[in-house]
C-alpha positions in Angstrom: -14.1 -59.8 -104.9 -10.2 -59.9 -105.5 -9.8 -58.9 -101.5 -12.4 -61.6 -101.0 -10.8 -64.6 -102.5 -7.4 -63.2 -100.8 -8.9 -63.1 -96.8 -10.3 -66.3 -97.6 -7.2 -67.9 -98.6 -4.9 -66.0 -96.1 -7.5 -67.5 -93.1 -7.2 -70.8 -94.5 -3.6 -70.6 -94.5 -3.2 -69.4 -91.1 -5.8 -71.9 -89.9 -3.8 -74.7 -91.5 -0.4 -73.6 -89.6 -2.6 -73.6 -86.4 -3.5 -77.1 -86.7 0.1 -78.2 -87.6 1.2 -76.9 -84.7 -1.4 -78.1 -81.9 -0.7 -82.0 -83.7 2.5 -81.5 -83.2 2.8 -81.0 -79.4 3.6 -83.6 -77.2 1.8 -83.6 -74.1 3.1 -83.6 -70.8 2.1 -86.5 -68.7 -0.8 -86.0 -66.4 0.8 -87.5 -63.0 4.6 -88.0 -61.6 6.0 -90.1 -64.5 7.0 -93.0 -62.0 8.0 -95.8 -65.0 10.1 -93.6 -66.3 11.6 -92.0 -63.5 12.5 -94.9 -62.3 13.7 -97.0 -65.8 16.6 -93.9 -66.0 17.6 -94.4 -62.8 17.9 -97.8 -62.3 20.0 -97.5 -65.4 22.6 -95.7 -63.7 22.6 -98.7 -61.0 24.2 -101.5 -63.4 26.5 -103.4 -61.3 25.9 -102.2 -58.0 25.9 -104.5 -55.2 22.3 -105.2 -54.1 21.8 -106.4 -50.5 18.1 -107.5 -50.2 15.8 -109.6 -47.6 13.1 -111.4 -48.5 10.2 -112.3 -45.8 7.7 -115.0 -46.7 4.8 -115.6 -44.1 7.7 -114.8 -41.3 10.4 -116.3 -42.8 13.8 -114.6 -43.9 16.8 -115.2 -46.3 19.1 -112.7 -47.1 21.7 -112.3 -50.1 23.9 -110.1 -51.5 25.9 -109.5 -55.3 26.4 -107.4 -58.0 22.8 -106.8 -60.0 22.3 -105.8 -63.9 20.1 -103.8 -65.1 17.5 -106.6 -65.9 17.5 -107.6 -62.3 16.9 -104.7 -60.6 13.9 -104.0 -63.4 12.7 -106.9 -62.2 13.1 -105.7 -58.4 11.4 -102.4 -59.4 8.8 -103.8 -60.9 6.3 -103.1 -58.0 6.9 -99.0 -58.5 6.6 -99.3 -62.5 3.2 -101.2 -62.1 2.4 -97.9 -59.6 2.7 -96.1 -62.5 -0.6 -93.9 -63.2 -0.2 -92.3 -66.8 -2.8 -93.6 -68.7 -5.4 -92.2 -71.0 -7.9 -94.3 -69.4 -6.4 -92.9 -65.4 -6.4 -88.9 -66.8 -9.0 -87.6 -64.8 -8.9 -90.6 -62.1 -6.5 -88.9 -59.3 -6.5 -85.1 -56.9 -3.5 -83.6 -57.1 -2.0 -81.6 -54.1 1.0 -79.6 -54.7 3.2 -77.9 -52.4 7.0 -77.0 -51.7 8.4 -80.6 -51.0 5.3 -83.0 -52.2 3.3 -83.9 -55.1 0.3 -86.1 -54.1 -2.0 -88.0 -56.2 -4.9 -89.5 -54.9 -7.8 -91.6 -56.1 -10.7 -89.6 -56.5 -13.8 -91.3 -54.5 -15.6 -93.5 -56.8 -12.8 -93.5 -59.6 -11.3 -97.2 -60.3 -8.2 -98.0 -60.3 -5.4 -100.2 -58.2 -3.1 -97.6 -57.2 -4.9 -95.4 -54.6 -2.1 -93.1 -53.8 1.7 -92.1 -54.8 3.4 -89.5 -52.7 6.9 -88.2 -54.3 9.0 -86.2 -51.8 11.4 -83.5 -53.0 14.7 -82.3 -51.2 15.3 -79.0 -52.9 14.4 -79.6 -56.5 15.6 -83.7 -56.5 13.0 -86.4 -55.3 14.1 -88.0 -52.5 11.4 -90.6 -51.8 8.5 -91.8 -54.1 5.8 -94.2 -52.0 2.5 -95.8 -53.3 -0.4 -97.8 -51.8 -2.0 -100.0 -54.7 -5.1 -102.4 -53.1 -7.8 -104.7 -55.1 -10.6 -106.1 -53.6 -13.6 -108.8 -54.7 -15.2 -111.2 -53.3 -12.5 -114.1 -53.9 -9.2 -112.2 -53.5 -7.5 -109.7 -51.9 -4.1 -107.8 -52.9 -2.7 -105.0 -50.9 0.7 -103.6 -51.6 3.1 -100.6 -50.2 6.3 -99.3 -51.4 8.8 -96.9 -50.6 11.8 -96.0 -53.0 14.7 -93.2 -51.5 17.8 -91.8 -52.9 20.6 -90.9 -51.6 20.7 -87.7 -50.4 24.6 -87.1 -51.5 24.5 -88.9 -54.8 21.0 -88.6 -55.7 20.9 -92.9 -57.0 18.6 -95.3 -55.9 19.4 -96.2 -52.4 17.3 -98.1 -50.5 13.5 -99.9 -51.7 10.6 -101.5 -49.7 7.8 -103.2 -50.6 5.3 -104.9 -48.2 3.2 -107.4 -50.3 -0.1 -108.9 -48.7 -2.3 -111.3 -50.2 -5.5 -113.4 -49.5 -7.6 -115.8 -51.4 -11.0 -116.9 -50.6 -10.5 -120.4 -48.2 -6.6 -120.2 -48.2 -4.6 -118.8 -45.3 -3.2 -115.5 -46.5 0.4 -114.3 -48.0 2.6 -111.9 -46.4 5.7 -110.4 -48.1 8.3 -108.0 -46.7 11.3 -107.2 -49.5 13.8 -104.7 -48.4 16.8 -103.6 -50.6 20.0 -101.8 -50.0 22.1 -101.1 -53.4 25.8 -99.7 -52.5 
């Protein structure tokens, strides 16, 4: 009985430390963590010059000037809205893996906006990170595409474009072209 009572209490005890440590783990995210990537390094960016162009339905304007951080979050905020880590996304996207891409997909049949993100590596740094994100119903239509690179020598934020298109029902539809240098 005494060896008993003494297994029982040495299993619960090492069944107890088993749990504490699985609940303390903190999981990896599922896909390229795009908000974040891109939040740290946009942070290193803060009071860069920015030279961007804006199209509207075939219309330019250009400017240029030093940017803070807020601004070019704001400027980002097409790639952090690409982002794809979320419980409710987990099993949502293929995966393909190979030297100088990681690829996630939308399965077929799986909901959500963002249908693909492609982030290309140059060595081990990530030199470009795309995404196509499109919704569709009866009354409106979004589709948008992006494209953020780094500098290959200083491995910052270089260079983003986003083409923005838009159409709802009875109204003539919205195209959007922004392209942004930061130097």
């Amino acid at each position: 009985m005494k060896y008993f009572i003494s297994s029982v209490i040495l299993l619960t005890l090492f069944w107890g430390c088993n749990n504490i440590s699985d609940s303390g783990k903190s999981e990896e995210p599922s896909y390229f963590p795009v908000k974040e990537y891109v939040e740290v390094h946009a942070a290193k960016l803060d009071g860069k010059t920015l030279y961007k162009e804006v199209t509207i339905n075939g219309e330019t304007e250009k400017t240029e000037g030093p940017v803070t951080l807020d601004e070019l979050m704001k400027e980002l905020d097409f790639f952090i809205k690409a982002d794809i880590n979320s419980p409710a996304l987990k099993d949502a996207y293929d995966t393909e893996r190979s030297r100088r891409y990681l690829i996630h997909t939308l399965k077929e049949g799986a909901k959500g906006k963002v249908k693909k993100i492609v982030v290309q590596y140059y060595d081990e740094n990530v030199k470009e990170i795309s995404f196509h994100m499109k919704t569709e119903n009866p009354f409106y239509e979004s589709e948008t595409r992006g494209v953020l690179l780094w500098h290959a020598s200083f491995w910052l934020i270089h260079q983003y474009n986003i083409e923005h298109y838009q159409k709802v029902m009875f109204m003539k539809p919205n195209r959007m072209i922004i392209k942004g240098d930061i130097w």
